[in-house]
C-alpha positions in Angstrom: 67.7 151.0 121.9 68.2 149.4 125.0 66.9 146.0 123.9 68.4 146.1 120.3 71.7 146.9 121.9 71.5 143.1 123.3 70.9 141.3 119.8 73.4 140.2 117.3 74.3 141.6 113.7 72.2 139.5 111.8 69.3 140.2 113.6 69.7 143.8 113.5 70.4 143.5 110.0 66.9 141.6 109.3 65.1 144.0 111.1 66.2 147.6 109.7 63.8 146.1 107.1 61.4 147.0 109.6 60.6 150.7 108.8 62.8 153.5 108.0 62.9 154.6 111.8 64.1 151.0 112.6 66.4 151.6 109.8 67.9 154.9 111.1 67.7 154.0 114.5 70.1 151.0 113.9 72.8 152.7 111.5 73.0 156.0 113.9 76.7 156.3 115.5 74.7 156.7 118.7 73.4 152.7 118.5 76.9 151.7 117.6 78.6 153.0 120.3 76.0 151.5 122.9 75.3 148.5 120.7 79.8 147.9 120.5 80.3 149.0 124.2 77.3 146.5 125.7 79.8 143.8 123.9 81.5 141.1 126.1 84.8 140.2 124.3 85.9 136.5 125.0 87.6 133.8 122.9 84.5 131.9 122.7 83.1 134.2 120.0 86.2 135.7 118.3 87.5 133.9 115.0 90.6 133.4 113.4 90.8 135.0 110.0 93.2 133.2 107.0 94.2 134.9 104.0 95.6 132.5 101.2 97.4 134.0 97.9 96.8 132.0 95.0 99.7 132.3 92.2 98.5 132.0 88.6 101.3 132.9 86.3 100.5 136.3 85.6 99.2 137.6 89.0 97.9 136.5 92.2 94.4 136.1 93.8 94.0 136.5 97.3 91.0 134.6 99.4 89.8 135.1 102.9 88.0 132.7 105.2 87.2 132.6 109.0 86.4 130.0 111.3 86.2 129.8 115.3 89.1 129.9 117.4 89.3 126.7 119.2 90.2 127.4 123.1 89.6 123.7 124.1 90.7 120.2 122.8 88.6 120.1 119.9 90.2 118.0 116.7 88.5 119.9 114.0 85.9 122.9 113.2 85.0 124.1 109.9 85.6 127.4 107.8 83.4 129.4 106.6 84.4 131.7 103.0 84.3 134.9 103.0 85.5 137.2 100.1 87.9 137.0 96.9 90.6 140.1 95.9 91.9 139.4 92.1 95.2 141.2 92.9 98.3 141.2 94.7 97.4 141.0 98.8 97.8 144.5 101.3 96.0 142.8 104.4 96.2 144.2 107.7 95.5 142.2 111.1 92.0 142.2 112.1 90.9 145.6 113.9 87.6 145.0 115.6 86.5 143.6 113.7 87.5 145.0 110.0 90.2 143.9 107.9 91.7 145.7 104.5 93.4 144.5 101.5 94.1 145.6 97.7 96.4 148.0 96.1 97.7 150.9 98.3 95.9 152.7 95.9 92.7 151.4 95.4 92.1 150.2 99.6 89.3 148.4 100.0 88.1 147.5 104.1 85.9 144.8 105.0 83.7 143.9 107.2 83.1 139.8 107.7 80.2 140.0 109.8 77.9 141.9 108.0 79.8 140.9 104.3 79.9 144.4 103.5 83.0 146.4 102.6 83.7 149.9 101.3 86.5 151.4 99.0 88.3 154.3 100.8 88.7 158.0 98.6 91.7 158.2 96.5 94.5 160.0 98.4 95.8 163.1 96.5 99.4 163.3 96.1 102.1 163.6 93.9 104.3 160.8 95.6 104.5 157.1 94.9 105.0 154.9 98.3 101.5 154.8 99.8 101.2 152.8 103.4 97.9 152.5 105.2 97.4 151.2 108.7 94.0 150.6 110.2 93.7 151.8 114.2 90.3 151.5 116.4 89.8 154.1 119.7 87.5 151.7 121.9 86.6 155.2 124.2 84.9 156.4 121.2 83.9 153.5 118.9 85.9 155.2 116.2 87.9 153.8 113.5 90.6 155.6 111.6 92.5 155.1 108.2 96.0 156.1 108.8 97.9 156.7 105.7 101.3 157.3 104.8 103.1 159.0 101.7 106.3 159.3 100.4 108.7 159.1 97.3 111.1 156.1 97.0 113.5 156.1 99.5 112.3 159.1 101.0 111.1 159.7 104.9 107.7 160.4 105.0 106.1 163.1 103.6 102.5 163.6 104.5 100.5 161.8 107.0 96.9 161.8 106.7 94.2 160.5 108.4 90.5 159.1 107.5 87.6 158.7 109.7 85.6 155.7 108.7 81.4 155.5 109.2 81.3 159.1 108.8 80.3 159.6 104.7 81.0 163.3 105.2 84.3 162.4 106.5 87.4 163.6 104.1 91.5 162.3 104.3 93.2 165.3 106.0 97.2 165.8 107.7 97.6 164.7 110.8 98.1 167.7 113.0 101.3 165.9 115.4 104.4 166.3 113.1 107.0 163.0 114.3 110.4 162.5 113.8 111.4 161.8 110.5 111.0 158.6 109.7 109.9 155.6 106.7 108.0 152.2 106.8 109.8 149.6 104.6 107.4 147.1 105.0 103.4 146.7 106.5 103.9 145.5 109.3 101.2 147.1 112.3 98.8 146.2 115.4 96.5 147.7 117.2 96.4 147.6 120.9 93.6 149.5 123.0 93.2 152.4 120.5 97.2 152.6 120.2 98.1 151.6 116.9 101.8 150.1 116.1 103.6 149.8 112.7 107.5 149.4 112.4 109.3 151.9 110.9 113.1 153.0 109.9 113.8 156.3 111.8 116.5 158.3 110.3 118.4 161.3 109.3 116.9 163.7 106.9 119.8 166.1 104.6 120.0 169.7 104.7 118.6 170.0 101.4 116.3 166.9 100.1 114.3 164.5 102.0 116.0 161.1 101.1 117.0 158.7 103.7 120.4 159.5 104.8 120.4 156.5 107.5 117.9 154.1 109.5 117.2 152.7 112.9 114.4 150.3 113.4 112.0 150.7 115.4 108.3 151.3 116.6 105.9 153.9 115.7 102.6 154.4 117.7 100.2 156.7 116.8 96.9 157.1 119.5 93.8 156.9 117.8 91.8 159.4 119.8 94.3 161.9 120.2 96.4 161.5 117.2 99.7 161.8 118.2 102.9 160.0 117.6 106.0 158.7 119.2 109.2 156.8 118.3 109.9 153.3 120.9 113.4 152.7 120.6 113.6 148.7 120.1 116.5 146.9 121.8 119.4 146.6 119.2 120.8 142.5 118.0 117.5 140.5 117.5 114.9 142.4 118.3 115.0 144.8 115.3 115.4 141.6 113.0 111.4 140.7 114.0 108.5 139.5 111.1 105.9 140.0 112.6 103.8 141.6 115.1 101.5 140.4 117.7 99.2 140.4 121.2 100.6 138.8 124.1 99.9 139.0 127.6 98.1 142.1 126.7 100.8 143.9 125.1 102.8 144.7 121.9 104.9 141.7 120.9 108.1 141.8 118.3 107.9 138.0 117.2 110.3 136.0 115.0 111.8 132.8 114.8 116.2 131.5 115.1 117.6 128.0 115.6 114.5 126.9 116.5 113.1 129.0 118.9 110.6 131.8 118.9 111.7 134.7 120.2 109.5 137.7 121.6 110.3 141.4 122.6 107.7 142.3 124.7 107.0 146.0 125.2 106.5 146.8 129.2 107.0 151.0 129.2 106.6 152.7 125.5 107.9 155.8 127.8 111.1 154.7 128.9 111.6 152.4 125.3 111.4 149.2 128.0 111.1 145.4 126.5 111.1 142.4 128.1 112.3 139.2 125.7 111.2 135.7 125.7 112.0 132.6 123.8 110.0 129.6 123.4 111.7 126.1 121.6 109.7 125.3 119.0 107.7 122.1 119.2 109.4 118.6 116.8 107.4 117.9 114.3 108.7 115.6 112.6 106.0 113.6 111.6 104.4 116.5 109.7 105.6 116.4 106.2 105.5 120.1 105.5 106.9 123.7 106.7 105.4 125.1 109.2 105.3 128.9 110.0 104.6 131.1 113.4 101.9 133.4 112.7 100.3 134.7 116.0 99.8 134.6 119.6 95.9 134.1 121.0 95.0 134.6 124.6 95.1 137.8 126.7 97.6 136.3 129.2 101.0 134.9 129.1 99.5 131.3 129.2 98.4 131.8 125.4 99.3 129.5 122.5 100.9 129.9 118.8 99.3 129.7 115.8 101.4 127.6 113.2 100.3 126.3 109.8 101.7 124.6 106.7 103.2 127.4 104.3 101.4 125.7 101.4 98.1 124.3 100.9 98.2 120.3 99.8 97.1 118.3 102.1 93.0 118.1 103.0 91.4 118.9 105.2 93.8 122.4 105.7 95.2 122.6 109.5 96.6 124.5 112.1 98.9 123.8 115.3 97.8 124.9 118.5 101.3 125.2 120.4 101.2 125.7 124.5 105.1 126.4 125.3 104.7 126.2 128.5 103.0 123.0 128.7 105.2 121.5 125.6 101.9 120.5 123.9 101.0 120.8 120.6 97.5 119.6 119.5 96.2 119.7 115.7 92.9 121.1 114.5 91.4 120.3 111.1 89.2 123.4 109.2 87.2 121.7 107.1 85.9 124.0 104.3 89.3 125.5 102.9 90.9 123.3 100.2 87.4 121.3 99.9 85.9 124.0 98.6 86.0 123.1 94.9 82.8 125.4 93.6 84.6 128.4 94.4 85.8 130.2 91.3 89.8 130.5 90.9 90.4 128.5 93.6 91.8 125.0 92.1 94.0 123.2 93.8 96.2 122.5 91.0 98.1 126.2 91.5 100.3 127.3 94.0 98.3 128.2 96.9 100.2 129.8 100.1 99.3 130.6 103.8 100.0 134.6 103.7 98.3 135.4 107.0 96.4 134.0 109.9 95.2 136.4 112.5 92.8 136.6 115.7 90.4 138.8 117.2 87.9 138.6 114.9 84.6 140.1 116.6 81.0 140.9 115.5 80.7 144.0 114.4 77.8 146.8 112.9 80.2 149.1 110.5 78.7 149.0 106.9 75.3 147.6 108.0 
């Protein structure tokens, strides 16, 4: 174990064809805790992961690809394909290396490394509003499907929780009972085994459970011990924020005003402190397309945005690397994306859109 902790997944993958013992020896929890904790995470191996939504009249199709993150002045990389969902698009950020997407109903999570993916068990309930959010405890190399359910403009009614790797492993309620609360939209991280996802926090009446008024804000839930707890977001801009994202380490409310992006960056989830920043967005007026803010990348406040065209026409497909503190903004063609004209469904003549791009992409055993 100690020398197949050093190898990569496709390696290990080729050799539990090896014997059954190899086999067993590779897929035991054991191995993937040494194998994931004998990891060195750096920029130079992670990936960015794109998901595009292809429109087609009468639904959508959603496709996934990957390519390296590019950390130093190089003008162009390529992408490499990775999976089609024929449906509307439920993707979360990248989780160690896992992503999910489909119906609330029918989740599906995937692994990019090893191309494998599994469909979770149905949640039993009576109620309509399903949410799930994906969280990963590094102390114990465990991942966990949280999942939320409630009627339509109701608080939440049951949390549940599903470990994944563990086939024996069943959804069941979440022990911590937090303060009444809803999520009206997706939107979640996760941050060294905290995970994030904004929520409406509100008043519940004496005698149903509808919403009786909201304050936005965060939820974090810890993945190892399970429990919750409300962070107060600062009131004006902060609770108007799209997106979510990493930055110097930490939780990051991002959106973008009068051409600036603004961040609320959480300092103390105990005392409900933020810190804000705003960058100017770069000119780019010799791009002749929309351009949208979609992540932070780096582990330090020196990092860079991710932008990219909102719609896919031009080839090769490319993203904007923007350093606001150095003003510089430098350009880095994917080849592979709308070139790609053997892949089924994905013609160039239909609306195709930039729905998410995410970082921290890393090799990982789950599903091999």
């Amino acid at each position: 174990m100690e020398i197949l902790k050093q190898l990569p997944v496709k390696t290990l993958a080729r050799l539990t064809c090896v014997s059954k013992l190899w086999a067993s020896t590779i897929r035991r929890q054991e191995f993937k805790k040494l194998w994931s904790s004998n990891q060195q995470p750096s920029s130079s191996n992670s990936t960015l992961i794109f998901a595009f939504k292809r429109d087609k009249g009468y639904g959508q199709d959603c496709f996934f690809f990957s390519s390296s993150l590019q950390t130093q002045n190089q003008g162009q990389t390529s992408a490499t394909y990775l999976t089609t969902y024929p449906g509307d698009l439920l993707s979360t950020p990248s989780v160690h290396g896992l992503i999910c997407y489909g119906p609330p109903s029918d989740v599906t999570v995937y692994n990019p490394t090893t191309r494998r993916s599994i469909t979770l068990p149905k949640i039993v309930s009576q109620r309509t509003c399903l949410h799930h959010y994906l969280g990963y405890d590094p102390i114990d190399s465990d991942y966990k499907m949280l999942c939320m359910t409630r009627g339509k403009r109701e608080m939440a009614q049951e949390l549940q929780v599903l470990r994944l790797g563990d086939e024996s492993s069943s959804w069941r309620m979440v022990d911590d009972s937090p303060p009444p609360h809803y999520s009206p939209e997706s939107l979640h991280i996760c941050i060294d085994g905290v995970l994030y996802y904004g929520v409406s926090v509100g008043t519940v009446g004496r005698t149903t459970s509808a919403v009786g008024g909201k304050d936005r804000g965060v939820m974090s839930f810890d993945v190892r011990s399970e429990k919750f707890r409300v962070i107060r977001v600062p009131p004006g801009r902060a609770r108007k924020f799209t997106s979510m994202t990493r930055y110097d380490g930490k939780l990051a409310l991002m959106y973008t005003v009068y051409g600036k992006i603004g961040l609320w960056v959480l300092e103390d989830a105990a005392k409900h402190e933020w810190s804000s920043t705003f960058f100017d967005l770069p000119r780019l007026s010799g791009y002749n397309t929309k351009f949208q803010v979609f992540c932070a990348i780096g582990d330090d406040a020196a990092g860079e945005f991710v932008l990219a065209p909102r719609e896919l026409h031009e080839s090769p497909f490319y993203v904007l690397y923007y350093d606001p503190k150095k003003k510089r903004v430098r350009k880095v063609d994917i080849e592979g994306i709308t070139e790609r004209e053997e892949l089924p469904l994905w013609d160039k003549d239909w609306k195709r859109k930039t729905m998410s791009i995410f970082p921290g992409q890393v090799e990982n055993l789950m599903f091999l």
